[in-house]
C-alpha positions as CSV (number, residue, x, y, z in Angstrom):
1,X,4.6,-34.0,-13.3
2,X,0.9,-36.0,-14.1
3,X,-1.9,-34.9,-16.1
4,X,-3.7,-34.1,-11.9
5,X,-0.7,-31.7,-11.3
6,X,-1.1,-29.5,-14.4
7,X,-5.2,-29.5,-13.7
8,X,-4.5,-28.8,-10.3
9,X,-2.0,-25.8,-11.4
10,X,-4.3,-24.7,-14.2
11,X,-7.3,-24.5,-11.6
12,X,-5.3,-22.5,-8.5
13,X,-4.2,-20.1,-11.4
14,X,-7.8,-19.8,-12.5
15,X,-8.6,-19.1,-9.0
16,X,-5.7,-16.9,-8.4
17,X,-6.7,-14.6,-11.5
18,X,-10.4,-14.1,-10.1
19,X,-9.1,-13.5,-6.7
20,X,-6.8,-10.8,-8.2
21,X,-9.4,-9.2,-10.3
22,X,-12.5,-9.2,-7.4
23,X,-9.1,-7.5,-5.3
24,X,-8.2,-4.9,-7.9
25,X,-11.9,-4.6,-8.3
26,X,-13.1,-3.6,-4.8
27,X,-9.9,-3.2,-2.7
28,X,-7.5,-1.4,-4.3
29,X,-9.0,1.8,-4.6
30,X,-10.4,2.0,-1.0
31,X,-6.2,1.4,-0.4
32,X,-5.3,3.6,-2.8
33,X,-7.6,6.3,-1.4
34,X,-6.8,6.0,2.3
35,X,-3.2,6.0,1.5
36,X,-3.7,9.4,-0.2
37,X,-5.7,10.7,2.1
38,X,-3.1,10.1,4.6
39,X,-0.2,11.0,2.9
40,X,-1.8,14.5,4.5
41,X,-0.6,13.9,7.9
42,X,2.5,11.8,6.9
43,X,1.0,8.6,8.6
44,X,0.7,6.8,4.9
45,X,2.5,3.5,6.1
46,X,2.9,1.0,3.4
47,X,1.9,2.0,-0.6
48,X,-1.0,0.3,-1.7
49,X,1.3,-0.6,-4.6
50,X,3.5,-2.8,-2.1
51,X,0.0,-4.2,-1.0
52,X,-0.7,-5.1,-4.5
53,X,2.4,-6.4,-5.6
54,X,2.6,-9.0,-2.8
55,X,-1.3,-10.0,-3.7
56,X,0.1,-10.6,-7.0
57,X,2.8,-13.0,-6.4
58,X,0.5,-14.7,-4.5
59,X,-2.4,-15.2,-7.1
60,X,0.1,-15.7,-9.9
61,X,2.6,-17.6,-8.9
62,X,2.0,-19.2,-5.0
63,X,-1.4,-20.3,-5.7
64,X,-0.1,-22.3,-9.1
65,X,2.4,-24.1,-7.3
66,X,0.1,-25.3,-4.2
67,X,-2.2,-26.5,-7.1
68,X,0.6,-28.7,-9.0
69,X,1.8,-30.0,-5.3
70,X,-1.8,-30.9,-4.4
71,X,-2.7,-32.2,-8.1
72,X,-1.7,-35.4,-7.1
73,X,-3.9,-35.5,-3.9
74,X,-7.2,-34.6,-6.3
75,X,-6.0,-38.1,-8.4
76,X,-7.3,-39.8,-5.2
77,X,-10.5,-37.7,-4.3
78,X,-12.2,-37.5,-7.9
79,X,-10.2,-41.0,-9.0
């Protein structure tokens, strides 16, 4: 690992916190509130927790590892 693959890392997880707060933010509970409603009529489909779960691994822990793989490749932009 170089000193561009942690940045890189430490940037997508930056970016993969803000996405998951601007999601919990202003998505979730427009989820959250459909699903309820729906759970009415017994057409819920999948939990909003599901949704949210998956949105996490993906902020937390995808978008981290793209940004040590592509640390390198910032070396020879900015370098």
């Amino acid at each position: 690992m170089t000193f561009y693959s942690l940045v890189g890392a430490l940037i997508f997880l930056g970016i993969g916190i803000v996405e998951l707060a601007v999601i919990n933010r202003s998505l979730y509970p427009s989820l959250r509130w459909r699903y309820e409603k729906a759970k009415t009529t017994q057409e819920q489909g999948i939990s909003p927790k599901t949704i949210m779960l998956l949105v996490k691994i993906q902020s937390l822990v995808l978008m981290p590892i793209l940004g040590l793989f592509l640390g390198d490749r910032m070396k020879s932009i900015f370098g």
